[in-house]
C-alpha positions as CSV (number, residue, x, y, z in Angstrom):
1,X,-2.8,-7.0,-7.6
2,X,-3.7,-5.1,-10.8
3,X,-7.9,-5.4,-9.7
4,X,-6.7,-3.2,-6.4
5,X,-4.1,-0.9,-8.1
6,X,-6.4,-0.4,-11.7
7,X,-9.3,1.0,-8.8
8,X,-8.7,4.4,-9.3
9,X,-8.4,3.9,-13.4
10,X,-11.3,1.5,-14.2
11,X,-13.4,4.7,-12.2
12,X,-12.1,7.6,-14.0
13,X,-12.7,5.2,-17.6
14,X,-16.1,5.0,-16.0
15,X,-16.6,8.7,-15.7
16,X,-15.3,9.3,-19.1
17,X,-17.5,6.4,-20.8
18,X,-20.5,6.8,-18.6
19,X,-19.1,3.5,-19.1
20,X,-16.8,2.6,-18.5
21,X,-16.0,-0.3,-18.1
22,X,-17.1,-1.3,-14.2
23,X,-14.8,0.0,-11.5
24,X,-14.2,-2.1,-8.4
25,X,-12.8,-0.7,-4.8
26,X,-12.9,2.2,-2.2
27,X,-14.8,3.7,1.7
28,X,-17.3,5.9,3.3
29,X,-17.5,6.8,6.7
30,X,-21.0,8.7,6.9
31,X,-22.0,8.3,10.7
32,X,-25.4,6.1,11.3
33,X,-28.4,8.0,12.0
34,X,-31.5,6.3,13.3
35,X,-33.4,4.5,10.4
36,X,-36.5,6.2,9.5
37,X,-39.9,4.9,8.2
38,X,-39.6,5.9,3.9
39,X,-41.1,5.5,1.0
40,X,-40.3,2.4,-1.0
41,X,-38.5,3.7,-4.2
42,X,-40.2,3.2,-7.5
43,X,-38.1,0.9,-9.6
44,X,-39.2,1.0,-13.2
45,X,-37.9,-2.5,-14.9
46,X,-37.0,-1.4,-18.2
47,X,-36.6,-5.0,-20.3
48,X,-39.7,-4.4,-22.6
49,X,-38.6,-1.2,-24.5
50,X,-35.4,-1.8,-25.4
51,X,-34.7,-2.5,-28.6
52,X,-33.4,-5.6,-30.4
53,X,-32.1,-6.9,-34.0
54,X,-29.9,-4.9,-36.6
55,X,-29.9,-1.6,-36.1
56,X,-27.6,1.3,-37.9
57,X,-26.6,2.8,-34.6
58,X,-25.3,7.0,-35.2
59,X,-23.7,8.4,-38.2
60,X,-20.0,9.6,-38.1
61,X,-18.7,12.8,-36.5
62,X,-16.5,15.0,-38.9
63,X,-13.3,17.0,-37.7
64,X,-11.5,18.7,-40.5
65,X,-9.0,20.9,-41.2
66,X,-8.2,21.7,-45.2
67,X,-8.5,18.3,-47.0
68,X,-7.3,16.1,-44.2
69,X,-10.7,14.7,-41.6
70,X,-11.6,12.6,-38.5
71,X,-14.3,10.6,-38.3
72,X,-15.4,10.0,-35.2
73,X,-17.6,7.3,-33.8
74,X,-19.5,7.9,-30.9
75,X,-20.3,5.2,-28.3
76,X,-22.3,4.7,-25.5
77,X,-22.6,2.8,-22.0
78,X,-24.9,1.2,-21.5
79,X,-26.6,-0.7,-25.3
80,X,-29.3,-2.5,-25.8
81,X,-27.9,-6.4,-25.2
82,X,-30.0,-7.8,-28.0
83,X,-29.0,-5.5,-30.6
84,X,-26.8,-6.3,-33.7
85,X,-24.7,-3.5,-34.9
86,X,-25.3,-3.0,-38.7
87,X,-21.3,-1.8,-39.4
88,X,-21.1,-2.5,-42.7
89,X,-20.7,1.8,-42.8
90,X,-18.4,2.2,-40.3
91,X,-16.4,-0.4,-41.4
92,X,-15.9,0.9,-44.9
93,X,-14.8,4.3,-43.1
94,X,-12.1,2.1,-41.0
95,X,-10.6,0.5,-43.9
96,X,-10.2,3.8,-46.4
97,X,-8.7,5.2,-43.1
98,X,-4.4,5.3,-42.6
99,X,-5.0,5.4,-38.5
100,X,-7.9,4.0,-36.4
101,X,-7.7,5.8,-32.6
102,X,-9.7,3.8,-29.4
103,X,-10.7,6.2,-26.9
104,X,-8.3,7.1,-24.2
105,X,-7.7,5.0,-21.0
106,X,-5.2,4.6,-18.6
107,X,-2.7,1.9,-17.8
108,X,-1.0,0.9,-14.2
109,X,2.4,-0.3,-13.8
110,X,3.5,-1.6,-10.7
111,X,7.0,-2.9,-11.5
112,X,6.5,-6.3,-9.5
113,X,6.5,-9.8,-11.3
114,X,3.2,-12.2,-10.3
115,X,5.5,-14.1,-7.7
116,X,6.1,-10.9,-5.5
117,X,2.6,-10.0,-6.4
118,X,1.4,-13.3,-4.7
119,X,3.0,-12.6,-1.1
120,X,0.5,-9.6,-1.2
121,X,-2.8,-11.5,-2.1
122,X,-3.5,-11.4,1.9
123,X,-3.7,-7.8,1.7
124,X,-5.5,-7.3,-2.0
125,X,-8.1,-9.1,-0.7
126,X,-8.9,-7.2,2.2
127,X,-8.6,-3.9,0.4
128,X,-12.0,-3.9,-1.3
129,X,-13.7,-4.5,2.1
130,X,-14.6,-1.8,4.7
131,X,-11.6,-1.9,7.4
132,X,-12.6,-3.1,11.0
133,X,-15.1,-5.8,10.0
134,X,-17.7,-3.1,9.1
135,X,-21.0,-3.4,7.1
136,X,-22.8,-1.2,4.7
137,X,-25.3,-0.8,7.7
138,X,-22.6,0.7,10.0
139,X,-21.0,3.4,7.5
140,X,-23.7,4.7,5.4
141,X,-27.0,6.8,6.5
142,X,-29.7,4.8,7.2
143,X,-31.8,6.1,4.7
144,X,-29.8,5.4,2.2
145,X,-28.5,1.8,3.3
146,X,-32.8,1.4,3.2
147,X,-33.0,2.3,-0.1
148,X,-29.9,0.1,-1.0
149,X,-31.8,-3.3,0.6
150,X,-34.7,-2.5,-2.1
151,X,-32.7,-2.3,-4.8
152,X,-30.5,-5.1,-3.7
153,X,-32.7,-7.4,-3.2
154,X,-34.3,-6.4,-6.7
155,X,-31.0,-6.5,-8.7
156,X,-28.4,-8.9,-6.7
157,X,-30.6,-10.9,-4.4
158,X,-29.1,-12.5,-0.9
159,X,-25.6,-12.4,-1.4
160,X,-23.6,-11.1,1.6
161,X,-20.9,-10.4,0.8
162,X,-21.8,-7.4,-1.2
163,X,-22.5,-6.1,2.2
164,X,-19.0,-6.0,3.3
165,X,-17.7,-4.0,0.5
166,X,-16.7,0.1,0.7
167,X,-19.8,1.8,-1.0
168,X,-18.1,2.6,-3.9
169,X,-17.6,-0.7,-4.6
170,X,-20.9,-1.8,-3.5
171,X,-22.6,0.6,-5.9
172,X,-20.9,-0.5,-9.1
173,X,-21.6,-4.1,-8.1
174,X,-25.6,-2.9,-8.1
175,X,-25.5,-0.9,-11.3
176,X,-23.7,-3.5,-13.4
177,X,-26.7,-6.1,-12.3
178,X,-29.3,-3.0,-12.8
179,X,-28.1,-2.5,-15.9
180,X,-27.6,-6.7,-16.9
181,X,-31.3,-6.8,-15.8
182,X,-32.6,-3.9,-17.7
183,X,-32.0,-5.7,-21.1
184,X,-28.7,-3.6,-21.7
185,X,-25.0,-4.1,-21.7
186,X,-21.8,-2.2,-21.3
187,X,-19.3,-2.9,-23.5
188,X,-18.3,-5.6,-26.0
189,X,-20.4,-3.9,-28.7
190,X,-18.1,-1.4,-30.9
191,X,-14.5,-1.4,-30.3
192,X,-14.3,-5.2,-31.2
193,X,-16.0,-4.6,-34.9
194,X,-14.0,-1.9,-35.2
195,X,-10.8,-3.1,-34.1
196,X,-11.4,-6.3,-36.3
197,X,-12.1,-4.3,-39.2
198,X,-8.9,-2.3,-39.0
199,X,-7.1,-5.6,-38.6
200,X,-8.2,-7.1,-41.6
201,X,-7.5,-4.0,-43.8
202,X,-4.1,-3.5,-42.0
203,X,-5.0,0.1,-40.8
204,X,-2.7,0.8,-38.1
205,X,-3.8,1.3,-34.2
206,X,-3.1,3.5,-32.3
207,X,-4.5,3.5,-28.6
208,X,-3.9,6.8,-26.4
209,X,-2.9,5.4,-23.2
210,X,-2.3,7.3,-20.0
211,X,0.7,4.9,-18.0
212,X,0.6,5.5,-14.0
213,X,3.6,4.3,-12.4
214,X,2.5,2.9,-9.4
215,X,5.6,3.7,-6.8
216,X,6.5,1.1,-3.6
217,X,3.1,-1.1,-4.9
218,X,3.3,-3.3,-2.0
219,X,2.9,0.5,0.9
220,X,0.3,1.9,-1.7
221,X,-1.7,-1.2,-1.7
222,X,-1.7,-1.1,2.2
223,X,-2.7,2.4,2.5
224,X,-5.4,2.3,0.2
225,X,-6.6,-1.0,2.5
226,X,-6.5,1.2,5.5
227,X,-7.5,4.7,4.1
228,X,-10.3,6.3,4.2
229,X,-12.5,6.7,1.2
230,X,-15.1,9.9,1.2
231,X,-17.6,7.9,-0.9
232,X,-21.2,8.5,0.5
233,X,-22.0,11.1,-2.4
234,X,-20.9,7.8,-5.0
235,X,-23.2,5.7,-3.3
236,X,-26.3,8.0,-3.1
237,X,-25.7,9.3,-6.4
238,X,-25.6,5.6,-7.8
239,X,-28.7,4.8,-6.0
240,X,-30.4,7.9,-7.2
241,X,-29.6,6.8,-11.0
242,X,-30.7,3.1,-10.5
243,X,-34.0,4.6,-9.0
244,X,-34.9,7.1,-11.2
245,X,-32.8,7.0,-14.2
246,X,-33.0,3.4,-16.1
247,X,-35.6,4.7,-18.2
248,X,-33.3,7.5,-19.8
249,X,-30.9,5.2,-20.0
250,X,-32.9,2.5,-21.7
251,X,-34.0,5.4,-23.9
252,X,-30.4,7.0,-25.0
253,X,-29.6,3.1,-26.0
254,X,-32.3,3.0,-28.2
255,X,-31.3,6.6,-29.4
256,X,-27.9,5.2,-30.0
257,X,-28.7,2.1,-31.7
258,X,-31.3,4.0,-34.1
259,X,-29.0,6.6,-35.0
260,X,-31.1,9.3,-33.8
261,X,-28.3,12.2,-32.7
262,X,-30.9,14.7,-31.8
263,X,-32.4,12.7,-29.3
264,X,-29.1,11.7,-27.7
265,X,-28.7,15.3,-27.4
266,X,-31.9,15.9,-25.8
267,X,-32.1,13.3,-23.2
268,X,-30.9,14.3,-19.9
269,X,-27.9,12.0,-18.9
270,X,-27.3,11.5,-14.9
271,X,-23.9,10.5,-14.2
272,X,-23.1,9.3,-10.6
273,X,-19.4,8.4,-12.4
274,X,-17.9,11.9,-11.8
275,X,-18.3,11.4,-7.5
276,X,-17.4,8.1,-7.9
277,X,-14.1,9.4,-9.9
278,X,-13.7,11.8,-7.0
279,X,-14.0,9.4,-4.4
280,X,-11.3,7.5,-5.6
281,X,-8.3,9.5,-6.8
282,X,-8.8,12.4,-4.2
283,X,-7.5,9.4,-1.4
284,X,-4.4,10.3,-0.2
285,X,-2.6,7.4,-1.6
286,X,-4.5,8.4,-5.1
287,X,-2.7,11.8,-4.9
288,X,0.4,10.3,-4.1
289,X,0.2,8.4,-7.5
290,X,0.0,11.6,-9.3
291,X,-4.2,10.2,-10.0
292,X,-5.7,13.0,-9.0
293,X,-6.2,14.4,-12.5
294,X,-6.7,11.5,-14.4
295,X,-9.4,12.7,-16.8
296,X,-7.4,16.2,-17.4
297,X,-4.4,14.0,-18.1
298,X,-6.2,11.5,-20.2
299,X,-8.0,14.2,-22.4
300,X,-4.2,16.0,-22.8
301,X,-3.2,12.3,-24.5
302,X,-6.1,11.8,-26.8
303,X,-6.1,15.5,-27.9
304,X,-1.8,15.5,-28.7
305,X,-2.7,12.2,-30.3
306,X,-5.4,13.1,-32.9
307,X,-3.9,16.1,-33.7
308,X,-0.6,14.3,-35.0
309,X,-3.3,11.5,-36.9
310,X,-4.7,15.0,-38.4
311,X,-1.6,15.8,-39.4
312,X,-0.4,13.0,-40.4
313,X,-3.3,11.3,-41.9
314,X,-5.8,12.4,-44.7
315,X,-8.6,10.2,-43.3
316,X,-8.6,9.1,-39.7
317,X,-11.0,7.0,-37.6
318,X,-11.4,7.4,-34.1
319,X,-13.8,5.5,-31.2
320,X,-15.3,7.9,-28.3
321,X,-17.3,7.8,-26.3
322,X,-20.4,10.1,-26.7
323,X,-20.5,12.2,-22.8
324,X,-17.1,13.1,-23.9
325,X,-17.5,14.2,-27.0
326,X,-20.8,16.2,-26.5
327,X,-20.0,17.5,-22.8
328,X,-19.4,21.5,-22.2
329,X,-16.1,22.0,-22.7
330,X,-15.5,18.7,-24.0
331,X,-13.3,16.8,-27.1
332,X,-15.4,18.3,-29.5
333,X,-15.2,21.7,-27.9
334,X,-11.6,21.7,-27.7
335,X,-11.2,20.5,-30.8
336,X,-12.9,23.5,-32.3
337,X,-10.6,25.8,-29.7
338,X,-7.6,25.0,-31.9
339,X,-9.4,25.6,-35.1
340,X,-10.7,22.5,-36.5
341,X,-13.7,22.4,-38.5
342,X,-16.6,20.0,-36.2
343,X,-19.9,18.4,-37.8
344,X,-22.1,16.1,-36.1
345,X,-23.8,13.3,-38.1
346,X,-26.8,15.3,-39.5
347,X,-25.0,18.0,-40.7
348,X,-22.4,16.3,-42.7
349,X,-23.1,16.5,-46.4
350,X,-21.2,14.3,-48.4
């Protein structure tokens, strides 16, 4: 129940985290054209250069306003899988801190119990697939369901099933092994240490969270099963990043878990998360849910809420993820819209 209806959410976290946390669910309907003779995509295998051991990762982010300040942690999807995080920093930051903020997600309510939830499993489990017994092969462009049998068999192998899944679903499936094979990991890394630390020093938590009420759970559900999904744009865009992107991406890990801010800057950052986002909560069904402005929505809660830990607080710790922070017309920018002082790591002098 909650994998179906948490769909449109895990995406948007996605979109936010460049990250998020791996979405799963919704359909393309791109007519087949007549496969073509291509190029075979160069794959670049990115295990060697990734980096491993203890490493710093960034220095803190600094909001201020008068005496009271913010620092912000900023994380990043995917890490290096070897690496140990040297925290010893961070946590000394968490535990002379009165509030510790996670980053913002959102949070589905469906207002069923599990036994209701269980007369649906017939339908939950059809909804990831492609309605009318359908392959990849029949609903994307051949060109790009060629390109997706190179990479599959490179990243997922011979499983089938794969191929019965909506593209969106599909394509998250093939990054999350790209990314597993490539020596990196996307998540598990921070928000643990961090959340441990505040634990043990009895800093209170507080976690922004977005709550969609899911309305008649059981008709949504159904809709979304039968609905068409506008995802072709998700899928290419996804393949596009697997093909030509792992090296950045191996890169800004490394960045990350040096602590080198300038380069994380620098380094261009593809994100195929934003159409995927799109594909999802522009469905019908989506927009019934009130989902089609999740990210707008989720940045109003994490703004309202570390304002009131500025307020509040004289030291605050918050977890964010860095495409948030650093994007045009992002936390950091908005931040700085209502007057609050904002210094990256290399320009805070203590």
């Amino acid at each position: 129940m909650r994998r179906i209806l948490c769909a449109c959410l895990a995406a948007v976290s996605l979109a936010l985290t460049a990250s998020p946390v791996i979405a799963q669910q919704p359909l393309a309907t791109s007519p087949t054209t007549q496969q073509q003779p291509q190029q075979q995509p160069q794959v670049v295998d990115m295990d060697t250069v990734v980096v491993s051991g203890v490493q710093p990762g960034p220095g803190l982010w600094k909001v201020s306003k008068g005496d009271h300040v913010m620092w912000i942690l900023g994380t990043l999807s995917p890490l290096p899988k070897r690496m140990e995080w040297q925290s010893a920093e961070t946590e000394r930051v968490v535990a002379a801190s009165q509030e510790v903020l996670s980053a913002p997600y959102p949070k589905v309510e469906t207002g069923i119990g599990m036994f209701r939830a269980m007369f649906m499993l017939p339908t939950l489990l059809k909804a990831p697939k492609i309605p009318d017994d359908k392959t990849l092969r029949d609903v994307v462009p051949a060109q790009q369901y060629a390109r997706w049998q190179v990479l599959k068999a490179r990243y997922i192998g011979s499983d089938r099933g794969v191929e019965r899944m909506r593209p969106v679903f599909a394509a998250m499936e093939l990054y999350e092994k790209a990314i597993e094979k490539s020596g990196m990991v996307q998540t598990g890394i921070v928000w643990p240490v961090v959340k441990k630390a505040a634990k043990k020093h009895k800093i209170k938590i507080t976690e922004p969270v977005l709550t969609i009420k899911i309305k008649d759970a059981k008709n949504a559900v159904k809709e979304f099963a039968k609905g068409v999904v506008n995802d072709s744009d998700c899928f290419n865009k996804t393949l596009d990043r697997i093909e030509g992107d792992l090296g950045n991406m191996a890169a800004r890990a490394n960045a990350w878990a040096v602590g080198d801010v300038a380069a994380l800057r620098d380094l261009p950052s593809q994100n195929q998360f934003t159409a995927c986002t799109a594909a999802l909560t522009e469905t019908e069904v989506a927009r019934k849910q009130g989902m089609h402005d999740l990210p707008a929505q989720m940045r109003a809660v994490w703004l309202k809420t570390a304002e009131a830990s500025l307020s509040n607080n004289t030291s605050t710790f918050a977890v964010l993820p860095i495409s948030l922070m650093l994007a045009p017309n992002g936390y950091l920018d908005a931040l700085r819209a209502k007057g609050y002082t904002v210094q990256a790591p290399d320009e805070v002098v203590e």
